[in-house]
C-alpha positions as CSV (number, residue, x, y, z in Angstrom):
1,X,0.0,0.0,0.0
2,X,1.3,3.5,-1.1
3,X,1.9,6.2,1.6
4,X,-0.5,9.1,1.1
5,X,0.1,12.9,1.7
6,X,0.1,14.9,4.9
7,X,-3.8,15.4,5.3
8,X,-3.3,18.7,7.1
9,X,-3.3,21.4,4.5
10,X,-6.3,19.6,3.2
11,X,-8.3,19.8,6.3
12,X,-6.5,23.9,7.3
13,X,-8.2,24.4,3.5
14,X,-11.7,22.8,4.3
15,X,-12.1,24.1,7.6
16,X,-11.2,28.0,6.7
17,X,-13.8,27.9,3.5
18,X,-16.6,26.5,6.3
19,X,-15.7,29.2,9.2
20,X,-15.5,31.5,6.5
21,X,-19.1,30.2,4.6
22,X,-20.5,30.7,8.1
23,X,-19.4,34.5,8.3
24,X,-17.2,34.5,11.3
25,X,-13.4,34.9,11.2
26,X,-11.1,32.6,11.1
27,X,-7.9,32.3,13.0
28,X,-4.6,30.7,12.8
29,X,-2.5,29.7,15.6
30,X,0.9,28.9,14.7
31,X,4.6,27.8,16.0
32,X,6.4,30.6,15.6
33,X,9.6,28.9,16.2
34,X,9.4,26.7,13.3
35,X,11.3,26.6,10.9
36,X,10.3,28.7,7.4
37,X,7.7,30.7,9.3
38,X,7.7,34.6,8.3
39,X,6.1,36.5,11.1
40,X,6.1,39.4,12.8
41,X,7.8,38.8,15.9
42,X,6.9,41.8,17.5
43,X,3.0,39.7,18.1
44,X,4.9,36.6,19.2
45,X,3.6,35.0,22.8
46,X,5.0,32.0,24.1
47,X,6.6,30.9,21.2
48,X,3.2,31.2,19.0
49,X,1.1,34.2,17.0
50,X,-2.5,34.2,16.5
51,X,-2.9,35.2,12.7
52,X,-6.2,36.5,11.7
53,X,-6.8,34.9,8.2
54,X,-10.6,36.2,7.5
55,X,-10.8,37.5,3.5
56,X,-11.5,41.1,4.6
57,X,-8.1,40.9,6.8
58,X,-5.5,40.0,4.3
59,X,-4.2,40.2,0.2
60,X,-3.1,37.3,-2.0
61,X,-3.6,34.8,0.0
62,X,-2.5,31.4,-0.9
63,X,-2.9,28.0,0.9
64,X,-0.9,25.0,-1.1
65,X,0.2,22.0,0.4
66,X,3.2,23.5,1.5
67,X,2.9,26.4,3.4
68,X,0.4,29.4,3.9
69,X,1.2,32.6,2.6
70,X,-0.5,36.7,2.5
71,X,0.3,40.0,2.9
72,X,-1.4,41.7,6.2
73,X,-1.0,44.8,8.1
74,X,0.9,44.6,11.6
75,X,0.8,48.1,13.5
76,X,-0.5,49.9,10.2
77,X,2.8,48.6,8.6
78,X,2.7,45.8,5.5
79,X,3.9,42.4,6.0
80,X,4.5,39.4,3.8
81,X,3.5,36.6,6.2
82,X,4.9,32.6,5.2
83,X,3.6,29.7,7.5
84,X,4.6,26.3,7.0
85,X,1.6,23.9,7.1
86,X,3.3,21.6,9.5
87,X,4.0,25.2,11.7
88,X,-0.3,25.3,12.0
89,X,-1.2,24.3,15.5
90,X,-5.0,25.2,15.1
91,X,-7.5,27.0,12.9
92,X,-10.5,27.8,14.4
93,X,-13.0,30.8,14.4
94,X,-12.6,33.6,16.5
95,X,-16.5,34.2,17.9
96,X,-17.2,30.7,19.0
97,X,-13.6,28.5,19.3
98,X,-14.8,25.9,16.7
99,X,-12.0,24.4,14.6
100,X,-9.6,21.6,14.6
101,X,-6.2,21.8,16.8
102,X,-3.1,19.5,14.8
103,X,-0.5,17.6,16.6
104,X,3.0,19.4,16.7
105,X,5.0,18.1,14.0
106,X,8.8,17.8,14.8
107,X,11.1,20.2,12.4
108,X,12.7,18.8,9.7
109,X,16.8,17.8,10.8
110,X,18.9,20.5,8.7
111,X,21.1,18.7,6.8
112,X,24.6,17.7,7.8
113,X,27.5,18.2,5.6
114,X,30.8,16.0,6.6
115,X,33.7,18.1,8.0
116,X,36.7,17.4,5.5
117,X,39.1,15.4,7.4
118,X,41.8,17.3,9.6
119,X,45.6,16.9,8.7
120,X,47.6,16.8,11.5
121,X,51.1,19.1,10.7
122,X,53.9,18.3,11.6
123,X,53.7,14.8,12.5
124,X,55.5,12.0,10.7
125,X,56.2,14.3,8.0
126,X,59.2,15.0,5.7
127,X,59.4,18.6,4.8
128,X,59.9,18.8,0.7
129,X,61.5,21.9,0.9
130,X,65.8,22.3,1.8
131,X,67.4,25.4,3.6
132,X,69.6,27.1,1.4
133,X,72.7,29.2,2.9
């Protein structure tokens, strides 16, 4: 049996189109701390941001499978704002609490590169070169 996709940008999809069919507003809690997320820091508690995600709050907003993206305003001042999918801890409207919470996902390890070997100097070695008088 083949191993399906991450069913989480699905359901952050589904569930923003209902609270937003309904007429309330819908929020975005989010690791902040994770990696690939563009927020303004500034609105950071405990490690996470509430984002309001409502139409009539933000511009070009995109939600792929990958990661969430808009422009908002922060203070009066533009922001472009990236979130991970895997970052998304919960959507859920603001008026009544209903959504769906996600497990936290572990960051992805950052890749290791292999430190060249180290050449000891000076040991067991026969200098090339000759002193000339």
């Amino acid at each position: 049996m083949s191993e399906m996709t991450s069913n989480r940008p699905y359901l952050i999809r589904a569930i923003h189109e209902w609270i937003c069919d309904n007429g309330l507003t819908t929020h975005l809690a989010v690791n902040a701390g994770f990696p690939g997320v563009e927020v303004p820091q500034d609105f950071v508690q405990d490690g996470q941001i509430v984002l309001n995600i409502a139409p009539r709050a933000v511009t070009q907003f995109v939600a792929d499978n990958d990661e969430i993206a808009f422009s908002a305003r922060f203070g009066g001042m533009p922001m472009t704002i990236r979130v991970p999918v895997n970052a998304v801890v919960a959507i859920f409207a603001r008026e009544n609490g209903q959504g769906m919470a996600f497990d936290p996902v572990d960051p992805p390890e950052p890749p290791t590169t292999p430190e060249p070997e180290k050449k000891e100097e000076g040991k067991g070695k026969v200098s090339h070169l000759k002193v000339v008088k």
